[in-house]
C-alpha positions in Angstrom: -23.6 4.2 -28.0 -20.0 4.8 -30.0 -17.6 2.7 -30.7 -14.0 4.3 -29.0 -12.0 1.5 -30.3 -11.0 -2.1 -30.4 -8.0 -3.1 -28.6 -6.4 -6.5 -27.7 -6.7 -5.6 -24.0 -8.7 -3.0 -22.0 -7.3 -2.0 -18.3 -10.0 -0.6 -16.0 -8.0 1.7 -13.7 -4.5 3.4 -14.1 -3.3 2.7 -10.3 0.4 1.5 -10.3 -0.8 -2.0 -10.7 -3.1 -1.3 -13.3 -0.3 0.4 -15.9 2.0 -2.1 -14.8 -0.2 -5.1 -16.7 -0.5 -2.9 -19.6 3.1 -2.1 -19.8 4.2 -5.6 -19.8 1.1 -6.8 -21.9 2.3 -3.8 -24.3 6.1 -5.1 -24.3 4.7 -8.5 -25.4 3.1 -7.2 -28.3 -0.1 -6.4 -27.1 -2.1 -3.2 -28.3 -3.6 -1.9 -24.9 -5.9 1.0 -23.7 -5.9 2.1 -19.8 -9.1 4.0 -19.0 -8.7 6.1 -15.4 -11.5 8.0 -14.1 -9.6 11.0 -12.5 -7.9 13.7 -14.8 -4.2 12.0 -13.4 -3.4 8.5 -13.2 -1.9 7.1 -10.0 -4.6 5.8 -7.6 -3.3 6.6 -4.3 -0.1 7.4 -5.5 0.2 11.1 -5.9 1.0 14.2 -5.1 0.2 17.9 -5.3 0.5 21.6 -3.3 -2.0 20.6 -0.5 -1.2 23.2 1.5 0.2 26.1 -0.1 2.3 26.4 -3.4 5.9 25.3 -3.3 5.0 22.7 -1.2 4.8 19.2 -2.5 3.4 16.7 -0.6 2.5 12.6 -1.2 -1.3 12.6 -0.8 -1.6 9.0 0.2 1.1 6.4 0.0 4.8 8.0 0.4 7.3 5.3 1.1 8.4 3.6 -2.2 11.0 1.1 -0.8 8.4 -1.5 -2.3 8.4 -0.3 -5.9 12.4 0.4 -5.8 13.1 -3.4 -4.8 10.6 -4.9 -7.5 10.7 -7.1 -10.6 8.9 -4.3 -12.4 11.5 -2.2 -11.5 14.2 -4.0 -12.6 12.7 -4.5 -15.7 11.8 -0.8 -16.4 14.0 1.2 -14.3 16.0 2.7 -17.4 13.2 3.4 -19.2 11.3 5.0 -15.7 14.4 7.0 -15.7 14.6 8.5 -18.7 10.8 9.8 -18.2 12.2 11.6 -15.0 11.6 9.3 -12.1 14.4 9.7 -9.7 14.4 8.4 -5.9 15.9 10.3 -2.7 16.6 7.9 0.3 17.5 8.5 3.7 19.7 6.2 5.7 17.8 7.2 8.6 14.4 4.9 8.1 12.1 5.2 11.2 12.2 5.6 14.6 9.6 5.8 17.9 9.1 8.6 20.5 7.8 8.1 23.9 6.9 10.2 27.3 10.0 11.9 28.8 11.9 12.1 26.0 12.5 8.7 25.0 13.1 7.4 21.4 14.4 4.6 19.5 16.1 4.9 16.5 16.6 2.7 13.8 19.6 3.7 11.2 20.8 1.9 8.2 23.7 1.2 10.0 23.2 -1.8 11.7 26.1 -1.8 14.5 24.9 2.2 15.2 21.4 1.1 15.6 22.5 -1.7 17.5 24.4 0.2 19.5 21.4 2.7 20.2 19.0 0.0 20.7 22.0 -1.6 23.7 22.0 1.7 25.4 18.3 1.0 26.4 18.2 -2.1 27.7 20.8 -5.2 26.5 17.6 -7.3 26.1 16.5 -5.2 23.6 19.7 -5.2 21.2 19.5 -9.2 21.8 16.2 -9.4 21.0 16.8 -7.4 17.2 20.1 -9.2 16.7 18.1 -12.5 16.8 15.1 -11.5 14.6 17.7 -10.2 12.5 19.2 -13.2 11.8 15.8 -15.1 11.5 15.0 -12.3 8.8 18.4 -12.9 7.0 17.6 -16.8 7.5 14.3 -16.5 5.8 13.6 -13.5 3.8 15.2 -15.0 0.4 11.9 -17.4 0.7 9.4 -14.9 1.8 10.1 -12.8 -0.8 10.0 -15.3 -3.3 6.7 -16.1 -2.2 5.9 -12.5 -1.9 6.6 -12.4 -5.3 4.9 -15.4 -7.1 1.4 -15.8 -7.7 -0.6 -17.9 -5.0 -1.2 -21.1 -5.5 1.2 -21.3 -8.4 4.6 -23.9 -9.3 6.7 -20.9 -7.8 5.0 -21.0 -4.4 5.8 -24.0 -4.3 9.2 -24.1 -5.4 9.6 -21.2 -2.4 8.6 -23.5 -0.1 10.7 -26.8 -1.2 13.6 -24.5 -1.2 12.9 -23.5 2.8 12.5 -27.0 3.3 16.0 -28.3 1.1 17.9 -25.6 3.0 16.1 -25.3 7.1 14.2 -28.5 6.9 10.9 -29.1 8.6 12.7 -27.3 11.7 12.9 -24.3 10.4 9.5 -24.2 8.0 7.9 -24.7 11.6 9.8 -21.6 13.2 9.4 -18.9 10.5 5.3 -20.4 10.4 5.1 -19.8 14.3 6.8 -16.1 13.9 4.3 -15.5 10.9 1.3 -16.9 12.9 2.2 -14.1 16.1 0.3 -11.3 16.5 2.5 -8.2 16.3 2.4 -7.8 20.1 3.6 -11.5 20.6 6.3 -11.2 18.0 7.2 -7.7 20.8 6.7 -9.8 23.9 8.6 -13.1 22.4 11.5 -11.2 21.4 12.2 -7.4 23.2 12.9 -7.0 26.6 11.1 -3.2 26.8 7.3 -2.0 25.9 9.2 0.8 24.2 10.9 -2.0 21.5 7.7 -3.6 21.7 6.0 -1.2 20.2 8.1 0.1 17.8 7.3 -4.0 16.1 4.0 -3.4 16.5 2.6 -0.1 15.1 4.4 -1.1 11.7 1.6 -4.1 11.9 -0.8 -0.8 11.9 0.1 0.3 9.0 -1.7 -2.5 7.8 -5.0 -3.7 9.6 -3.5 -5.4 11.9 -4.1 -3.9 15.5 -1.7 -5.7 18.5 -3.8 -8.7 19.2 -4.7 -9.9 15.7 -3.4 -13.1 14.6 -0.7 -13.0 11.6 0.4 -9.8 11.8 3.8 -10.3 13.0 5.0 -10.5 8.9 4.6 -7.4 7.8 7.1 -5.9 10.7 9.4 -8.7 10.2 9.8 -7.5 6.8 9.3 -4.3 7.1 11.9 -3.3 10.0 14.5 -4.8 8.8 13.6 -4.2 4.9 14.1 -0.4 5.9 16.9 -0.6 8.0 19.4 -2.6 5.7 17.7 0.0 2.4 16.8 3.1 3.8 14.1 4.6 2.9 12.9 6.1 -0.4 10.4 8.6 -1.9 10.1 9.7 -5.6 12.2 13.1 -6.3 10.0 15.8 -6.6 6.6 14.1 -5.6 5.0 10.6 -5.9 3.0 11.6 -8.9 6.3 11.5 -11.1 5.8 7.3 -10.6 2.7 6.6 -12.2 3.3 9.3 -14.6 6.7 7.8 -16.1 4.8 4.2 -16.1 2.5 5.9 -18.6 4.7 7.6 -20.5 7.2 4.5 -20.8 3.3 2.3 -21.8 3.0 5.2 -24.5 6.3 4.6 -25.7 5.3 0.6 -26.6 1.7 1.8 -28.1 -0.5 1.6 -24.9 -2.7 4.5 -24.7 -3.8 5.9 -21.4 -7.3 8.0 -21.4 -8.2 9.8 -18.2 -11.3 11.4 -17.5 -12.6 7.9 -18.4 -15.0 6.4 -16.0 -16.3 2.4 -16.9 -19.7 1.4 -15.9 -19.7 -1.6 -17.2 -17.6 -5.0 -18.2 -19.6 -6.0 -21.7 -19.3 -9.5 -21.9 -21.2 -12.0 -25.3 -21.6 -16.0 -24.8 -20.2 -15.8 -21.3 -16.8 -14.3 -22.1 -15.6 -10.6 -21.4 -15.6 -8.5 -24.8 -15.3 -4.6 -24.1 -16.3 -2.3 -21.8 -18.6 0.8 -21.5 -17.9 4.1 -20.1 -20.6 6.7 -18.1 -20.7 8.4 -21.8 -22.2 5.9 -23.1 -18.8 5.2 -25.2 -17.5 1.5 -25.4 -14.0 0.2 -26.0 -13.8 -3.5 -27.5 -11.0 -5.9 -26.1 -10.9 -8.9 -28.4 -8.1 -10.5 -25.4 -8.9 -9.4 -22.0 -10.4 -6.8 -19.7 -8.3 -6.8 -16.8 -9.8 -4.4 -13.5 -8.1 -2.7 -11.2 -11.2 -2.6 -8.6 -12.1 -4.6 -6.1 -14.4 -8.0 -5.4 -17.5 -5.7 -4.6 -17.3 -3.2 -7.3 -16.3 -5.8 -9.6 -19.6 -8.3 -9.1 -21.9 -5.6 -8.0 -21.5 -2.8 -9.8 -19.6 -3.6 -13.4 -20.7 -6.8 -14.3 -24.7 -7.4 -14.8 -26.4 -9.7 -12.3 -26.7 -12.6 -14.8 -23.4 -12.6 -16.1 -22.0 -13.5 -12.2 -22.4 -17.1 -10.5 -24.7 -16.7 -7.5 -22.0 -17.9 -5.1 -19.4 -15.6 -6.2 -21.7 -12.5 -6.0 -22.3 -13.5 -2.3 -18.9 -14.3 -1.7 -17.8 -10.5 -3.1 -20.5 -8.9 -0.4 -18.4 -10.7 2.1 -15.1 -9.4 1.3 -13.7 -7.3 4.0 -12.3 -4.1 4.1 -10.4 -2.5 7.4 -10.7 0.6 9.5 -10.3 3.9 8.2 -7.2 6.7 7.9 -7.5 10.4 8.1 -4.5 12.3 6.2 -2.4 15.4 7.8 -0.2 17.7 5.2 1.7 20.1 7.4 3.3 23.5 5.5 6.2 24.2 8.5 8.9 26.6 9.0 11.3 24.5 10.0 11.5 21.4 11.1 9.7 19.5 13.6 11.5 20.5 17.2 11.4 16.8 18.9 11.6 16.9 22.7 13.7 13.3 22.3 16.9 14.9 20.8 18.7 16.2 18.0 18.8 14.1 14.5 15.3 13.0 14.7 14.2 15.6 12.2 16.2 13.8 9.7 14.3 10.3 10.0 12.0 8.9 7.0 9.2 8.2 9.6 8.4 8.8 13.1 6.0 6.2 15.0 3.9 8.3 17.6 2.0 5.7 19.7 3.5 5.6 22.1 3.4 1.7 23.6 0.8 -1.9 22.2 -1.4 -1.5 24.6 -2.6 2.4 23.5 -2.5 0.4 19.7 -4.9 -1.8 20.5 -7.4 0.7 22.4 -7.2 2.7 19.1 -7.8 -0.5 17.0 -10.5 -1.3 19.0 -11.8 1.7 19.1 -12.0 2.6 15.9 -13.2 -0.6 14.6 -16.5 0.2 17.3 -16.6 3.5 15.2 -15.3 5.5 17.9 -12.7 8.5 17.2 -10.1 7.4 19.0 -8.6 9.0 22.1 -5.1 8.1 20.8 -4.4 7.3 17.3 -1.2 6.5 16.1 0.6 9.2 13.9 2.9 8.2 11.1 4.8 11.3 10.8 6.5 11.3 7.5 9.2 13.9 7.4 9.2 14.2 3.7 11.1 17.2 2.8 14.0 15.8 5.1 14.2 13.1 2.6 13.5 14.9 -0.6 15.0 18.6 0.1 13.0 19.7 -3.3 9.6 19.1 -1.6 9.9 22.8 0.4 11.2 26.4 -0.3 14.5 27.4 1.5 14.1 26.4 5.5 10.8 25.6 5.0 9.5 21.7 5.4 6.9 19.7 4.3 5.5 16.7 6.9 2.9 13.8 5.7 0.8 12.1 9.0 -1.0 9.0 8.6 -3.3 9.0 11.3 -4.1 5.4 12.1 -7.0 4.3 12.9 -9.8 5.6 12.4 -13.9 4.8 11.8 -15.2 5.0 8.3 -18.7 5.9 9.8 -18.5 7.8 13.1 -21.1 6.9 15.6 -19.3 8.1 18.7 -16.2 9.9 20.6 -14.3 7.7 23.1 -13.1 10.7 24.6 -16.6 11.8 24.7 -15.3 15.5 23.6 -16.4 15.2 19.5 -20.1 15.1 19.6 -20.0 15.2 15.7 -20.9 11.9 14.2 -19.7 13.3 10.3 -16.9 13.3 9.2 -17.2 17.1 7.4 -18.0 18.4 11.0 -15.4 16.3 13.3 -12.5 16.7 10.4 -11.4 19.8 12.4 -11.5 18.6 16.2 -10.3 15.4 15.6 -7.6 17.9 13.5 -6.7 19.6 16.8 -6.7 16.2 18.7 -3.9 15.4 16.1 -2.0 18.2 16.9 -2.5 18.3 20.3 -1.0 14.7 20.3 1.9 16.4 18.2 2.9 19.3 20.5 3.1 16.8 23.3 6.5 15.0 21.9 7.4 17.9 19.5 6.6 21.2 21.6 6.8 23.9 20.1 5.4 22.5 16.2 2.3 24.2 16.5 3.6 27.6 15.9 5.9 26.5 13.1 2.9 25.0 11.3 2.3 27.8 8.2 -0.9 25.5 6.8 -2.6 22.4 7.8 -4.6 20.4 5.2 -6.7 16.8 6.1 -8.1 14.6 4.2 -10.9 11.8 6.1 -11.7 8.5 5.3 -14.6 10.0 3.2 -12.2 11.9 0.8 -9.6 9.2 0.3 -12.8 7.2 -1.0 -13.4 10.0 -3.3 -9.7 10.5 -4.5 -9.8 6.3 -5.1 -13.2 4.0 -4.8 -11.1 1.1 -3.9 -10.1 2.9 -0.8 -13.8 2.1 0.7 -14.3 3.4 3.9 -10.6 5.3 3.7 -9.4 1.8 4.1 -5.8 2.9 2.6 -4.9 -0.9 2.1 -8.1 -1.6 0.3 -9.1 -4.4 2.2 -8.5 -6.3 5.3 -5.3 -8.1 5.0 -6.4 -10.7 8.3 -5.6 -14.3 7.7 -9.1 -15.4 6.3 -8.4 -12.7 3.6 -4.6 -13.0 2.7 -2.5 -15.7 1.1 -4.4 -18.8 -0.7 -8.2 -16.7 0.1 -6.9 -13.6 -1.7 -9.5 -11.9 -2.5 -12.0 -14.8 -1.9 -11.9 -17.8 -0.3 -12.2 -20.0 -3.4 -11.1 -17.1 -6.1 -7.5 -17.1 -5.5 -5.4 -15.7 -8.3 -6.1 -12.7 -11.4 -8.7 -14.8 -12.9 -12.4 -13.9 -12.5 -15.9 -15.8 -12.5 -16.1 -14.2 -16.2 -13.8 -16.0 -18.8 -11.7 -13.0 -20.1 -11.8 -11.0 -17.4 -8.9 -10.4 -14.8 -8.7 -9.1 -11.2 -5.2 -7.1 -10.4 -4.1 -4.4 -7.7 -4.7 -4.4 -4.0 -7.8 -6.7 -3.7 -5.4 -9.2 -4.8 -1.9 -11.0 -3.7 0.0 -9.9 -2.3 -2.2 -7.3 -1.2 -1.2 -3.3 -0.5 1.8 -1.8 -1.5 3.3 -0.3 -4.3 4.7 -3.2 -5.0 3.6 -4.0 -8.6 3.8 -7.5 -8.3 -0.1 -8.1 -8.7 0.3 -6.0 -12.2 3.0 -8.0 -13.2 2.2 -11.4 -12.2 -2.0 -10.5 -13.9 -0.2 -10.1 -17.2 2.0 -13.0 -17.2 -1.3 -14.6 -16.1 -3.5 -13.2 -19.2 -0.5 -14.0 -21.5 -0.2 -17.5 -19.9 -3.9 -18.1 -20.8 -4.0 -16.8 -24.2 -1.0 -19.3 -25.3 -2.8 -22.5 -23.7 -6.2 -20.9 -26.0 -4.3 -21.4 -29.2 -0.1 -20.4 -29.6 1.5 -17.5 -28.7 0.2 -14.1 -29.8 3.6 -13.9 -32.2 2.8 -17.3 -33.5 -0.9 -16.0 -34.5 0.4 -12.3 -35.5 2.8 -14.6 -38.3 -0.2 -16.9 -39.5 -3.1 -14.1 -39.5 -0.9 -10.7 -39.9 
């Protein structure tokens, strides 16, 4: 076994959260390694030519409104910028299709989207107008919250402040909005199934199918969020994000290795010390390990049995992750012809449902580990936002497909007899499409080259998406908030003095929001001064 260096702090996995801690840890002073397993850091942010070259599609994640609107951001934007990370946004954010022709259109401009939104039924526009305002009301406070750690003093102060400025009144509305389900926050507040739906397949982006409890915050934010930002991919390709965090990390001294897999968190008189890779190789961290995995491959797979309280290594096999997602990259000449009008082409995303009540047969069926006779596509209509993506009149299109079994064991349309995924990757492929042609006719035979990737492949491209859950783990009330990731483990800290938790697994959850990698390293930092000073102070009395 060699020794591959000493380092105040060791970051297992160079996802977006991951680099974050190391950058700010590197700002304060720290000397920090990153150690990714793939030959390109990122997690599931990247890109590459997944169909055919000069065609540069988002692999995984592909809207970065999150990232654009953080703390991180703000702090490191210049820097980002000057290691080429640009943005391209459209004012167009989203929109739904339906039978017949329909759609419904959401557009930065708010009194044109109004407008749109009057034209098919007044209840309707009166329905957004009010949650509107409700958003505007509350959102200072929920993204406060969104962005402290939980349970901390800035929680808290998020919540007094609700209270000093809405009173007990208020606290008890936005709480009964956040408690809905996504299709009572539809019913409660849209006149049509056509508005109701376009609330509630945001809410599947996330694991939330129609009827589950708590899912009405993420399309509170989320609809609005878009619609008063636009939305925003990286110029060129996602990969340009993670790649600029690590060149800025370089810049203050942090090293990043790839091709670095870690086996194991070494840890001496109960406290995290190092860790060691499949090569047998170790890295020391004399401050912190922090990992960006989560609660299962964190307990049962890098630390040794003994080194892990019993109840936490039960409580880790509990921790829940959500249906699966199958991946689409389409290679098209031209755009996508829409049956519901001209302009659609030019929207960020495209909600193909079409109404709750097919949502939550597809939730349902997919959580039974059925392929679903309906999934809900996420057409992303990338090269409409980011011109760059495509050759000349060409166009490059990213499709969530949502949701899906991790482990097959039937058809509900009883037409897939395949029960693995490398066999029913290409009808359920064709079922896509199929559900495609039917609102677009006409795509098929603009499609140049098709490339998908199943739940079993996004697990290969990340671990932490286990079972293709792309949110790395169920986001449902018993796993969000105070009990994220555990019940009982709230927070960056482990069971293992020393060691840290950061990324998805942990608040506020999925997102490349780089809040968890932010708030892990104020976190370590915060813990090291209360051991003994600040590490300046010590750097002055033992340089």
């Amino acid at each position: 076994m060699t020794t591959a260096g000493s380092y105040d702090a060791v970051v297992i996995g160079g996802g977006h959260n991951g680099l974050v801690a190391a950058l700010y840890l590197a700002r304060a002073g720290w000397s920090v390694a990153v150690l990714e397993r793939n030959a390109t850091v990122g997690g599931a942010i990247a890109s590459g030519e997944a169909t055919l070259p000069g065609f540069v599609h988002d692999l995984y994640s592909t809207n970065q409104n999150l990232f654009l609107g953080s703390r991180t951001y703000a702090d490191f934007g210049s820097d980002l910028s000057r290691h080429g990370l640009r943005f391209r946004t459209t004012d167009h954010p989203y929109a739904n299709v339906f039978p017949d022709g329909l759609s419904m259109r959401v557009h930065s401009d708010y009194e044109r989207t109004l407008g749109q939104l009057a034209q098919h039924d007044s209840g309707d526009a009166e329905g957004f107008a009010g949650l509107y305002q409700q958003y505007r009301q509350f959102a200072p406070y929920l993204f406060g919250l969104y962005g402290s750690a939980v349970p901390s003093s800035a929680a808290v102060r998020q919540v007094l402040d609700l209270l000093r400025h809405h009173g007990l009144r208020g606290a008890r509305e936005l709480t009964h909005t956040l408690l809905m389900s996504t299709r009572e926050l539809g019913t409660t507040w849209f006149a049509t199934r056509e508005a109701q739906a376009m609330a509630a397949c945001w809410g599947m982006h996330l694991d939330f199918g129609p009827d589950v409890a708590g899912g009405a915050m993420f399309p509170l934010l989320e609809m609005f969020a878009d619609m008063e930002n636009g939305m925003s991919v990286v110029e060129g390709g996602a990969q340009r994000l993670p790649q600029a965090l690590a060149a800025v990390l370089a810049e203050l001294g942090g090293e990043v290795r790839t091709g670095a897999e870690v086996d194991r968190v070494l840890c001496s008189n109960g406290r995290a010390v190092g860790v060691r890779c499949v090569d047998g190789s170790t890295l020391t961290a004399r401050r912190a390990v922090i990992a960006n995995v989560g609660p299962p491959a964190l307990y049962q797979r890098l630390l040794e049995c003994e080194q892990v309280p019993a109840q936490v290594r039960r409580a880790s096999r509990g921790y829940l992750y959500g249906p699966g997602t199958m991946m689409l990259h389409l290679a098209l000449e031209g755009p996508l012809p829409w049956a519901a009008g001209s302009g659609l082409a030019d929207f960020g995303y495209v909600h193909v449902a079409p109404y709750v009540d097919d949502l939550a047969r597809t939730y349902t069926e997919s959580q039974a580990g059925l392929l679903p006779t309906e999934p809900l596509l996420i057409v992303g209509q990338t090269s409409a936002v980011d011109p760059t993506r495509a050759p000349a009149g060409h166009h490059v299109v990213w499709i969530q497909i949502r949701t899906m079994p991790s482990v097959i064991r039937g058809d509900a349309a009883g037409a897939i007899p395949h029960t693995g995924w490398p066999e029913a990757v290409e009808p359920m492929t064709d079922r896509v499409l199929a559900k495609l042609e039917q609102y677009a006719p006409g795509s098929g035979s603009r499609i140049v080259r098709a490339t998908a990737y199943t739940p079993q492949d996004l697990e290969s491209a990340d671990p932490n998406l286990v079972g293709g859950d792309s949110v790395a783990g169920s986001h449902h009330l018993s796993q969000n908030f105070f009990f994220r990731p555990m019940s009982g483990h709230s927070g960056y800290r482990t069971a293992v003095p020393g060691l840290y938790l950061t990324g998805a697994a942990t608040w506020p959850g999925a997102g490349n929001n780089a809040t968890s990698g932010r708030l892990t390293a104020r976190q370590v930092l915060k813990d090291v001064r209360l051991r003994g000073g600040s590490w300046a102070a010590r750097k002055r009395r033992h340089p």
